[in-house]
C-alpha positions as CSV (number, residue, x, y, z in Angstrom):
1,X,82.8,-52.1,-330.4
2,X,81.5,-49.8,-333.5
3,X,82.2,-52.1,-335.9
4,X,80.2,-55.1,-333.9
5,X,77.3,-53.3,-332.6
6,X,74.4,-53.2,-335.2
7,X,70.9,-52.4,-333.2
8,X,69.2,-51.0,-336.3
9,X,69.2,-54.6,-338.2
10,X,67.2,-56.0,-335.3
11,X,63.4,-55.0,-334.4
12,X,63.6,-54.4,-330.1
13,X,60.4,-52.9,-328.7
14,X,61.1,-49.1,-327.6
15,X,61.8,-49.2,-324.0
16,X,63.2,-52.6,-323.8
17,X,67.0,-53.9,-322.8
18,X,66.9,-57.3,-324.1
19,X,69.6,-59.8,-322.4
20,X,67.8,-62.6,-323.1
21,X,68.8,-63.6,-326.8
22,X,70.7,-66.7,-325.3
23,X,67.2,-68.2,-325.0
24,X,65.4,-66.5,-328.4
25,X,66.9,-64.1,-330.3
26,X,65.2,-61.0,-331.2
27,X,64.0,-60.3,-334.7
28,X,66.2,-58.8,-337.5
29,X,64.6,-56.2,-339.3
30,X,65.1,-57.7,-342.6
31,X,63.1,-61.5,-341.5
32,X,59.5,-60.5,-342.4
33,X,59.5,-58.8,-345.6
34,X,61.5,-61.6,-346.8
35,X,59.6,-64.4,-345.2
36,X,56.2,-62.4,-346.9
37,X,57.8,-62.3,-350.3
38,X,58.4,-66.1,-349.8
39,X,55.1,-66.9,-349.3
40,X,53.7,-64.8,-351.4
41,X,56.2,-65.2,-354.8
42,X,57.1,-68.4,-354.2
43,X,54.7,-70.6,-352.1
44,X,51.9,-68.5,-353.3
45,X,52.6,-68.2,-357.2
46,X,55.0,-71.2,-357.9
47,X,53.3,-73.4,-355.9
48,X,55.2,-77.1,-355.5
49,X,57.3,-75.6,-358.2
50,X,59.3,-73.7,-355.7
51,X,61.0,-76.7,-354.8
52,X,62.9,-76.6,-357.9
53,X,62.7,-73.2,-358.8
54,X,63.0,-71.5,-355.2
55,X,65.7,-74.0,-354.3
56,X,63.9,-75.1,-351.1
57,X,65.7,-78.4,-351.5
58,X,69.0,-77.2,-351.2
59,X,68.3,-74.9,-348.1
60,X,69.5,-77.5,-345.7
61,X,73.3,-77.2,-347.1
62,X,73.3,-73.9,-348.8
63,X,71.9,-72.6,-345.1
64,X,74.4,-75.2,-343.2
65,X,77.1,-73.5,-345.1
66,X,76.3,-70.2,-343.4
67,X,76.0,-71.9,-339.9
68,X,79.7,-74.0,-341.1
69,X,81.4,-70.3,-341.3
70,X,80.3,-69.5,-337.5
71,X,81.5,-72.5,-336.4
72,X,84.6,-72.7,-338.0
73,X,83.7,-76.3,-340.2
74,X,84.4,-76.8,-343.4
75,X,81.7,-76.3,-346.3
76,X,79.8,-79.2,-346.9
77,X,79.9,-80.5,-343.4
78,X,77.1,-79.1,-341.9
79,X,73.3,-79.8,-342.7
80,X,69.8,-78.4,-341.3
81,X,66.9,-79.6,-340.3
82,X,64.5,-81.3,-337.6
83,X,65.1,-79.7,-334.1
84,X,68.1,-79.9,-331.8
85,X,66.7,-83.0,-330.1
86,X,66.8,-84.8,-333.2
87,X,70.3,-84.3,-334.5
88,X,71.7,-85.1,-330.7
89,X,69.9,-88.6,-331.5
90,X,71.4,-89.0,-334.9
91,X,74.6,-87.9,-333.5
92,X,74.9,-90.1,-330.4
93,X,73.5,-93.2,-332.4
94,X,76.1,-92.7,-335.4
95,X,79.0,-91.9,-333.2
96,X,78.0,-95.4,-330.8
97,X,78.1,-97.4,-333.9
98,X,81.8,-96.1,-334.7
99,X,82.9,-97.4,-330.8
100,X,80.2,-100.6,-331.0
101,X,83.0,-102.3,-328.7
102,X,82.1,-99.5,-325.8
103,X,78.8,-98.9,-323.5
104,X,78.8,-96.2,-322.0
105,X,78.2,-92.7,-322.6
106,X,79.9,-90.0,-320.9
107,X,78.0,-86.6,-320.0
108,X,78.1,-84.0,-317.3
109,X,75.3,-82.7,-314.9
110,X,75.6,-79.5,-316.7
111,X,74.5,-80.2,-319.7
112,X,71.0,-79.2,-320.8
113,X,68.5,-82.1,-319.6
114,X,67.0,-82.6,-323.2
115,X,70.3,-83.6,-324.4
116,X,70.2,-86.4,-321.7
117,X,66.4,-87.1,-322.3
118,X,67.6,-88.1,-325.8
119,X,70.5,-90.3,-325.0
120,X,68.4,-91.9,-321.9
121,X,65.8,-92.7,-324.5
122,X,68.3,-94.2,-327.2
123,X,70.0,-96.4,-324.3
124,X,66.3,-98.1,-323.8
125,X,65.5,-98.4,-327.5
126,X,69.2,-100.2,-328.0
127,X,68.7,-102.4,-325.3
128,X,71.9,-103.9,-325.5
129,X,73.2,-102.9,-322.0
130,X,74.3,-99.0,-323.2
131,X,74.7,-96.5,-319.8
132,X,74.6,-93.0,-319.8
133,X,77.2,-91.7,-317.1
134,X,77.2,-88.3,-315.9
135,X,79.8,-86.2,-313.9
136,X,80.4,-82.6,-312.5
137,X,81.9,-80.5,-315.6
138,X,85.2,-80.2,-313.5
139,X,85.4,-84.2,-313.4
140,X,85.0,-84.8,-317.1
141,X,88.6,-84.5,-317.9
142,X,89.2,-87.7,-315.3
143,X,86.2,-89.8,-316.3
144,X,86.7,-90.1,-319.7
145,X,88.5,-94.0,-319.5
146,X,88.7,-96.7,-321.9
147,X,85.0,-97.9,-321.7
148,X,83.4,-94.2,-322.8
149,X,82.2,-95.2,-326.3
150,X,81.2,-91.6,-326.3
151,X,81.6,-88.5,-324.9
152,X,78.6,-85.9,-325.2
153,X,78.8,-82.2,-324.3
154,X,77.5,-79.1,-324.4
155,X,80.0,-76.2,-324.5
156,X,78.3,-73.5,-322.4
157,X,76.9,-74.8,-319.6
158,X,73.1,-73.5,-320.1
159,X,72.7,-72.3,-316.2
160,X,75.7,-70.9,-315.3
161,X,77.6,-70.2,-318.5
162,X,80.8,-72.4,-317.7
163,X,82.4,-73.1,-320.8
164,X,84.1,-76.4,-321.6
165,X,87.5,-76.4,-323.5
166,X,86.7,-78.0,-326.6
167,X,89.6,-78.5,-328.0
168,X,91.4,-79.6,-324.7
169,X,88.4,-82.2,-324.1
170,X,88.4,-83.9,-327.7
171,X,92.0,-84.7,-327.3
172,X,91.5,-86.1,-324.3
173,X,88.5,-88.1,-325.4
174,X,90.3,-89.1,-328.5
175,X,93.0,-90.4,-326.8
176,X,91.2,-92.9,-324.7
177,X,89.5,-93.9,-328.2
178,X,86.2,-92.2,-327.7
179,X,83.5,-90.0,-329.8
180,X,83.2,-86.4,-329.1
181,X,79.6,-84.9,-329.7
182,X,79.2,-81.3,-328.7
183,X,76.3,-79.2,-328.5
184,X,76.7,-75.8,-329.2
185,X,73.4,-74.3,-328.7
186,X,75.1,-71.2,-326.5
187,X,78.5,-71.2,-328.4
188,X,77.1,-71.0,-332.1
189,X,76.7,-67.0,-332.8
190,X,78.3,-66.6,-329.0
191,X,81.7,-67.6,-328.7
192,X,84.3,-68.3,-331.4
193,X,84.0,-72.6,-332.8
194,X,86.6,-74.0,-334.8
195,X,85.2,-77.5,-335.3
196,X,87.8,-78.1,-337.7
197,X,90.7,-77.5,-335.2
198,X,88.9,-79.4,-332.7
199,X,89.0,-82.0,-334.5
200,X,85.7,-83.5,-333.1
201,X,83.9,-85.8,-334.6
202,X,80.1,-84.7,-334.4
203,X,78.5,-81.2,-333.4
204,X,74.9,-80.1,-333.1
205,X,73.2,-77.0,-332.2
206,X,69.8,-74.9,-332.6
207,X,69.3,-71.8,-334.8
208,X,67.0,-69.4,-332.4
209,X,69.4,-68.4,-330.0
210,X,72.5,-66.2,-331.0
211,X,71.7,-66.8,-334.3
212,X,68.2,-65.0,-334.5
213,X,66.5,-67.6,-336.5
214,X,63.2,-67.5,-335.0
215,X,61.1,-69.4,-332.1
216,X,61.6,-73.0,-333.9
217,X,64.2,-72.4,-336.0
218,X,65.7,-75.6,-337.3
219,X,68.7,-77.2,-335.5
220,X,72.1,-78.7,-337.7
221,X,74.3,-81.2,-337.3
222,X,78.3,-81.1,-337.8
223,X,80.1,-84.7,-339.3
224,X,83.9,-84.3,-339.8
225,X,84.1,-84.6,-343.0
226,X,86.5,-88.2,-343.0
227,X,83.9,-89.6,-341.3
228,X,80.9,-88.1,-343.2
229,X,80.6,-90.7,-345.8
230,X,80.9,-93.8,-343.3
231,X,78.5,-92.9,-340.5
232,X,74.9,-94.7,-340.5
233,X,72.6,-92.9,-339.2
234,X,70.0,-94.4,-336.8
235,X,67.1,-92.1,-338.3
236,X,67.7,-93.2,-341.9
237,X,64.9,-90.3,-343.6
238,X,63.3,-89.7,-346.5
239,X,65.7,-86.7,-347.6
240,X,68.8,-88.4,-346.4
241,X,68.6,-91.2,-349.5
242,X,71.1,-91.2,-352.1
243,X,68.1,-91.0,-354.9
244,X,64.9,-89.6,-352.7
245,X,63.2,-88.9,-355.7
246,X,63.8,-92.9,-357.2
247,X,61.4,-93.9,-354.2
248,X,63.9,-97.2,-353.7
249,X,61.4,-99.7,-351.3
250,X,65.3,-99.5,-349.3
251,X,67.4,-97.2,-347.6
252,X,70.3,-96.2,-349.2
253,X,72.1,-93.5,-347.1
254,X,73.2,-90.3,-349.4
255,X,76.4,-88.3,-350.3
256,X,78.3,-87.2,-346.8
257,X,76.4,-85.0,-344.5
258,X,73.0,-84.8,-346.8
259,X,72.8,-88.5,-345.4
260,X,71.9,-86.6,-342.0
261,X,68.9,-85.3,-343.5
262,X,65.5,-86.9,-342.2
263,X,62.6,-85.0,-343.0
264,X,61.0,-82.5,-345.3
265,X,62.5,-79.2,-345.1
266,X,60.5,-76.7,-343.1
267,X,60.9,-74.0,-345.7
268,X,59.6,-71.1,-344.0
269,X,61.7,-71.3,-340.9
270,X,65.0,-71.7,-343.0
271,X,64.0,-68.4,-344.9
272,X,63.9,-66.9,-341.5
273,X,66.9,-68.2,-340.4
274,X,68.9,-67.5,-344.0
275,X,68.0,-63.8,-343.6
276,X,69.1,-63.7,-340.2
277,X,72.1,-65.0,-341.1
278,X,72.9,-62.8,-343.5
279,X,74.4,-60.3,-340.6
280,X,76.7,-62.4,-340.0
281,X,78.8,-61.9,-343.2
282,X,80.9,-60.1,-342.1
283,X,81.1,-60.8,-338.4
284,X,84.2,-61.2,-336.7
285,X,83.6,-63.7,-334.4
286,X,87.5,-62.9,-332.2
287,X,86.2,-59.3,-332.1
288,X,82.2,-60.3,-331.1
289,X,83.7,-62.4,-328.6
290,X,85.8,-59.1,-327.2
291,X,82.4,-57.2,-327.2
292,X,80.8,-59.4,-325.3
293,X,83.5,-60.4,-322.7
294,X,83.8,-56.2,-322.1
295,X,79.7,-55.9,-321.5
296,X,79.7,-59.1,-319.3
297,X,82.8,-57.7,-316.6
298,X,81.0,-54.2,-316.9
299,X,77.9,-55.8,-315.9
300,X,79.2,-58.0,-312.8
301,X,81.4,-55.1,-311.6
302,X,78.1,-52.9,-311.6
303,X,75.9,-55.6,-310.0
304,X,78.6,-56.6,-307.1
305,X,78.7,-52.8,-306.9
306,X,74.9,-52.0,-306.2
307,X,73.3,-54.9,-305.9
308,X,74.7,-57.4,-302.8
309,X,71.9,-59.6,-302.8
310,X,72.9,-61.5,-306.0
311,X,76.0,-64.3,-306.1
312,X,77.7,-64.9,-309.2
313,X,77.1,-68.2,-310.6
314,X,79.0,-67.7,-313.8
315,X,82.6,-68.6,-313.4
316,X,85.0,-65.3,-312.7
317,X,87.3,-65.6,-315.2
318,X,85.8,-64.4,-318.5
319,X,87.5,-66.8,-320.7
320,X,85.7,-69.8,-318.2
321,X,82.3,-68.7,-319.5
322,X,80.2,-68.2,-322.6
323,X,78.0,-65.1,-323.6
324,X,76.1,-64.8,-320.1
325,X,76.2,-64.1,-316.8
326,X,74.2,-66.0,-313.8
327,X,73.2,-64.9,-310.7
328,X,72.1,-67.0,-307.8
329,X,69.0,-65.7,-305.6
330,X,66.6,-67.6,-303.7
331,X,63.6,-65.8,-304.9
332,X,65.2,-65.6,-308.7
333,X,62.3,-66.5,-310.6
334,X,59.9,-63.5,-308.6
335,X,62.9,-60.9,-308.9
336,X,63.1,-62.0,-312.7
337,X,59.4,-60.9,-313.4
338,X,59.9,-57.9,-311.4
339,X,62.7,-57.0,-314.2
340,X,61.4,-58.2,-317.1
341,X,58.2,-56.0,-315.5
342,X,60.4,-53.4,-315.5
343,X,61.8,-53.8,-319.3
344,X,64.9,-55.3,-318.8
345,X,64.5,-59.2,-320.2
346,X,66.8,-61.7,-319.0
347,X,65.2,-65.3,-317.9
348,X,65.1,-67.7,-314.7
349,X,66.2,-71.5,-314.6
350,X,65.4,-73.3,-311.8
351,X,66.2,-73.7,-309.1
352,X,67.6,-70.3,-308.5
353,X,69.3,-69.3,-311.3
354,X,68.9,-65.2,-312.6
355,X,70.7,-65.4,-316.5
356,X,71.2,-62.9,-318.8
357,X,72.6,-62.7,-322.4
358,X,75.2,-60.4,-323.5
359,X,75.1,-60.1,-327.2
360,X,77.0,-57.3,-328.7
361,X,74.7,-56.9,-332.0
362,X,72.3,-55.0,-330.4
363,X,73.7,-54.6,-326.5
364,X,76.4,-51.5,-326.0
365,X,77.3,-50.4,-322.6
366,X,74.8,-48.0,-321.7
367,X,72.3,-50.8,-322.1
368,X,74.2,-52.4,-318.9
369,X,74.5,-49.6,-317.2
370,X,70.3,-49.2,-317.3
371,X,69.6,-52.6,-316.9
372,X,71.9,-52.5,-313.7
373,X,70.0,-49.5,-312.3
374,X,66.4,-51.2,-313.0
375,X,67.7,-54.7,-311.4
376,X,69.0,-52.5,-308.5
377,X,66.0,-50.7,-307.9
378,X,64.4,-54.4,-308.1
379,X,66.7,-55.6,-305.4
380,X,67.3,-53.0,-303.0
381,X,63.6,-51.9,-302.7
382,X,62.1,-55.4,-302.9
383,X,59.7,-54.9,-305.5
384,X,60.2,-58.4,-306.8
385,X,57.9,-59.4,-303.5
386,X,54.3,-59.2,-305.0
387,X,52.3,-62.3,-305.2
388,X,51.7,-61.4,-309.2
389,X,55.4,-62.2,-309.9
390,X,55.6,-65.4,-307.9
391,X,52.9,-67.4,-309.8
392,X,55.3,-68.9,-312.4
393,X,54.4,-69.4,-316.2
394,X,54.3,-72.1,-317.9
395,X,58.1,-71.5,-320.0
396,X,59.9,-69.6,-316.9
């Protein structure tokens, strides 16, 4: 794990275990200085110049390059910008156009509700008889039949961790004529992607998780590149014209993914985010992924060891599950505060759901092993049962 393990790049409060950066990832050391020198030498002296001579316009590609190399897509494919929300939206609406013969949209009850918030809402702006249908992740495989325009997914299973074979699932969908859209918001930076052996058609995901690109950070959107310059996308932007800068009264979409551009760049954040990616150079995403497996069974053998109250949520085998491990206890939110209290950060999801995030950049196995003995101490001596860590906040 030498090789993997990095904590000086990132900026962790003394005194904390952080198993949380499946939610937000912590800070690399590197982010602010850069971020000041943006505002201050670029923003601050070049003014709008910095457009053309900082290159903020091409941040969206030249980052989505970076992002394309986690993910295993080719350069060129993948864009940034908006939020996560967003490119599910342009994804779904794009990919029902290629299957306009089809209604319905396949999902699974795992995936993370936004996702279906945003296909729920496309549905009733079509208004043309669309239906989102949603399964249990182990019935996906059987539902996919020949009236799923398009199958939407996200990999890692927010809650629990389950993890979806991706490239089992496209071929599966592809064979029955449907879309594949996945969302890899906890496999980008977690898990090893290879969008281009998936063959999938579309991929989205967010930037402030594994990737450390700040609370914010802007989401991207993957198009196989066959497809790239033949998909319409329903949010047809500004930035996503072939000739922004000809102010055409009409849209006219743009050159393959850049046609997946909507709005303005939000220059500040992609700094962030392109400095934080910079540690990932020279990642190895087969050996990260060996890392994190290794900290994740040290940490359920340790738990099941000393600390009976919790049930595993997470699936048992490790190759089943992303970068976390869930635990299921009825008062899971109050125990949570009681360890986070306590320094060890990890994060609740209703209803009952105790998740923590095993990221071998910055975790190494005596992290575990502390984290354990605070979570133990939690349990066993029910400290978590104080009215002050019952009252729940408003992000949990």
């Amino acid at each position: 794990m030498a090789d993997i393990l990095n904590k000086s790049a990132f900026d962790i409060p003394d005194g904390v275990i952080y198993l949380d950066g499946n939610s937000l990832g912590p800070l690399p050391r590197a982010v602010p200085l850069r971020v000041q020198q943006m505002l201050t030498d670029e923003w601050g002296k070049l003014l709008i110049g910095g457009w053309n001579k900082a290159s903020w316009m091409d941040q969206p590609m030249r980052v989505g390059n970076m992002v394309a190399r986690i993910i295993g897509a080719a350069e060129g494919s993948v864009v940034m910008g908006d939020t996560l929300s967003i490119k599910v939206f342009q994804a779904v609406s794009s990919a029902l156009k290629l299957r306009s013969d089809r209604r319905v949209i396949l999902s699974d009850t795992g995936n993370f509700p936004s996702d279906l918030y945003m296909v729920e809402g496309l549905v009733k702006l079509l208004d043309q008889g669309y239906e989102l249908r949603t399964v249990a992740p182990e019935e996906v495989m059987q539902a996919i039949g020949d009236d799923v325009a398009v199958v939407m997914l996200t990999e890692v299973d927010y809650r629990t961790g389950r993890k979806h074979d991706m490239r089992t699932v496209t071929q599966q969908a592809q064979a029955a004529g449907a879309i594949m859209v996945w969302d890899l918001a906890h496999s980008a930076g977690a898990v090893p992607v290879d969008m281009t052996g998936s063959n999938a058609e579309f991929a989205v995901g967010c930037t402030y998780k594994y990737l450390n690109g700040g609370p914010g950070a802007p989401g991207f959107i993957y198009v196989r590149p066959d497809l790239a310059d033949a998909v319409q996308p329903a949010l047809a932007g500004w930035l996503g014209h072939r000739q922004p800068f000809d102010f055409e009264l009409n849209y006219a979409p743009g050159s393959g993914i850049e046609r997946m551009r909507v709005g303005t760049p939000p220059v500040i954040q992609l700094t962030a985010l392109e400095t934080a990616m910079e540690l990932w150079q020279d990642v190895d995403m087969d050996r990260l992924r060996a890392a994190s497996i290794t900290l994740q069974e040290q940490f359920i053998t340790e738990i099941e060891r000393d600390v009976p109250q919790l049930t595993l949520a997470s699936p048992r085998d490790p190759t089943m599950r992303g970068s976390q491990v869930s635990w299921q206890f009825d008062h899971g939110y109050a125990a949570m505060q009681a360890v986070i209290d306590r320094g060890v950060i990890g994060d609740f999801r209703a209803p009952d759901i105790m998740r923590f995030g095993f990221t071998p950049l910055y975790i190494d196995g005596g992290d575990v092993t502390a984290a354990v003995k605070v979570i133990s101490d939690v349990m066993n001596n029910d400290l978590w049962n104080e009215d002050k860590y019952k009252v729940k906040s408003r992000v949990t």
